[in-house]
N, C-alpha and C positions, 0 to 999 in steps of 0.2 A: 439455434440458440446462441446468446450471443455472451461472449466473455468479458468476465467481469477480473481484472489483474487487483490483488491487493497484497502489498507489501509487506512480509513477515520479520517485524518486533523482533529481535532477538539479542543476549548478551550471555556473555561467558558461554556461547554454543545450548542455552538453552532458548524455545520460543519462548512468548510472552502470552500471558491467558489470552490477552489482545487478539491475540495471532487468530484463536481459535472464533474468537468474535468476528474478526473479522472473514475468515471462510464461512464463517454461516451466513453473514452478509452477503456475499459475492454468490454462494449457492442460493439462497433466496431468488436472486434477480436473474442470473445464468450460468453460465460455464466459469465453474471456480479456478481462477488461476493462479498459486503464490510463487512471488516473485520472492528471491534468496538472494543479497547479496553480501558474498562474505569467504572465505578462503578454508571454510569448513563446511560448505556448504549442504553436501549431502547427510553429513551427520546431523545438521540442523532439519532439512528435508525428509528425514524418517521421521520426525519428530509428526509430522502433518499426518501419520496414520491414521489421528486419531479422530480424523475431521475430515467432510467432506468435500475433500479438496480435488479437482479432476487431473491436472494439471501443476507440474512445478515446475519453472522456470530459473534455472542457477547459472548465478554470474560471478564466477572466480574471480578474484584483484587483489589487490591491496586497494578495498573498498574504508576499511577501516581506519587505514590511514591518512584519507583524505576527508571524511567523513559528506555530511549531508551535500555539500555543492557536486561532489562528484556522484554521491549516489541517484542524483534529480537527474544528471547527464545521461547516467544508465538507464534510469527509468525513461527519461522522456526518448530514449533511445526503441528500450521495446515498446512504447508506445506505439513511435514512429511505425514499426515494425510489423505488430499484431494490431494495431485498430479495435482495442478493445471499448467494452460499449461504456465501460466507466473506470477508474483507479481507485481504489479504496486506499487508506494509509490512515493510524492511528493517530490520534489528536493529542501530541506530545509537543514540546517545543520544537525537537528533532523533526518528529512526523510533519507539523504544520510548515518548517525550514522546507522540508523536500517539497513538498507540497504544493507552496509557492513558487518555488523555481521550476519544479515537471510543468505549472500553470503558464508561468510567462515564458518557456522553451517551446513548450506546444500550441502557445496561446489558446490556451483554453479558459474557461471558467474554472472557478474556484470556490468551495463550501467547505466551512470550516466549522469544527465543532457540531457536525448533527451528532443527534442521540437516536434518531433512526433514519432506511431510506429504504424506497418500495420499491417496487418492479417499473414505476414507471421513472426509478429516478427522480423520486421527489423527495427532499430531505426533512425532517424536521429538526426545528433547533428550539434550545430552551434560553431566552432569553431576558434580560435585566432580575438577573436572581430565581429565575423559573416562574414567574408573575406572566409571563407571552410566550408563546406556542408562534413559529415561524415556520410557515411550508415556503423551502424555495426550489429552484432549478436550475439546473445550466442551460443557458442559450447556446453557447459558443463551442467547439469543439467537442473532447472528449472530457465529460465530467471526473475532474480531481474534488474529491472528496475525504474531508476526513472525520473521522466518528470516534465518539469520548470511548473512553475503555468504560466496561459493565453498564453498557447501555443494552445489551441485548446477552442473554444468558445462549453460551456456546452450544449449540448441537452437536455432542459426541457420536460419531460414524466411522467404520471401517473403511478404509478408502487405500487402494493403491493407486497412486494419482501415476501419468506418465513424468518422465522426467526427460528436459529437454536442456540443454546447455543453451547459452547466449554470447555472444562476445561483445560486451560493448567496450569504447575507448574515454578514457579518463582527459581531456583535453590540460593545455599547460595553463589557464586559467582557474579549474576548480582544482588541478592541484597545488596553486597559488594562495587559494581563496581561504580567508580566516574560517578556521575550524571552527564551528562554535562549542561552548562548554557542556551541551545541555547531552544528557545520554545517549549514546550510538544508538543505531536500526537495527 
């Protein structure tokens, strides 16, 4: 089965409904995996009991302080790493920042804003006002994908997911790189 990595939403150390939308996502297609990055992380990470999540993977830093350019570095870091079959990340200003940048560090494709995606990785999107229905796909690497929040009602499950630490490195360009204003991960 193959692992599907998606990024857990979170602020003030709480997740985000998001969070749980998106493990139902990544459980749909395979082995659910949420990525954590943040300096509270296992308190945030019990939070995923509640959802079918197999796997957590938590990246201590001072992630908060450099915000999305650094976090795309970590991410496209355990990309590099685990080869998972897709990334999931919420379709936020934030979300769609990291997004782009995991796409063009891993050169991968990029889908932005589906409102659903299947097993075989096909998204759909709702497009000019929700008037067009859009099925697309990634050709090119590992599909970064990101999905509107309450497009898919959360599947609550008991789960103790395993818990794996990660080390990634914060390079001197993304902790250079303008922060932008729009809400932390």
């Amino acid at each position: 089965m193959s692992s599907v990595i998606f990024l857990v939403d979170h602020s003030a150390g709480k997740i985000s409904k998001a969070a749980g939308e998106l493990a139902t996502y990544a459980k749909s297609i395979g082995e659910s995996v949420a990525v954590i990055f943040a300096d509270n992380a296992e308190q945030i990470a019990s939070q995923l009991n509640a959802f079918s999540v197999d796997k957590v993977i938590i990246v201590a830093g001072e992630w908060d302080k450099y915000g999305a350019p650094a976090i795309a570095e970590g991410l496209a870091q355990i990309v590099a790493a685990k080869n998972p079959a897709a990334v999931l990340i919420t379709s936020t200003a934030t979300g769609k920042e990291i997004a782009a940048r995991v796409s063009v560090i891993t050169g991968s494709g990029i889908i932005t804003d589906a409102v659903s995606v299947d097993k075989e990785l096909i998204t759909t999107q709702s497009v000019f006002g929700g008037s067009t229905t859009v099925h697309s796909t990634v050709t090119k690497g590992v599909p970064v994908i990101t999905l509107r929040a309450n497009s898919i009602e959360a599947i609550p499950a008991t789960s103790a997911p395993a818990i794996e630490s990660f080390s990634a490195t914060i390079s001197d360009a993304a902790k250079l790189a303008p922060i932008s204003s729009a809400t932390p991960v």
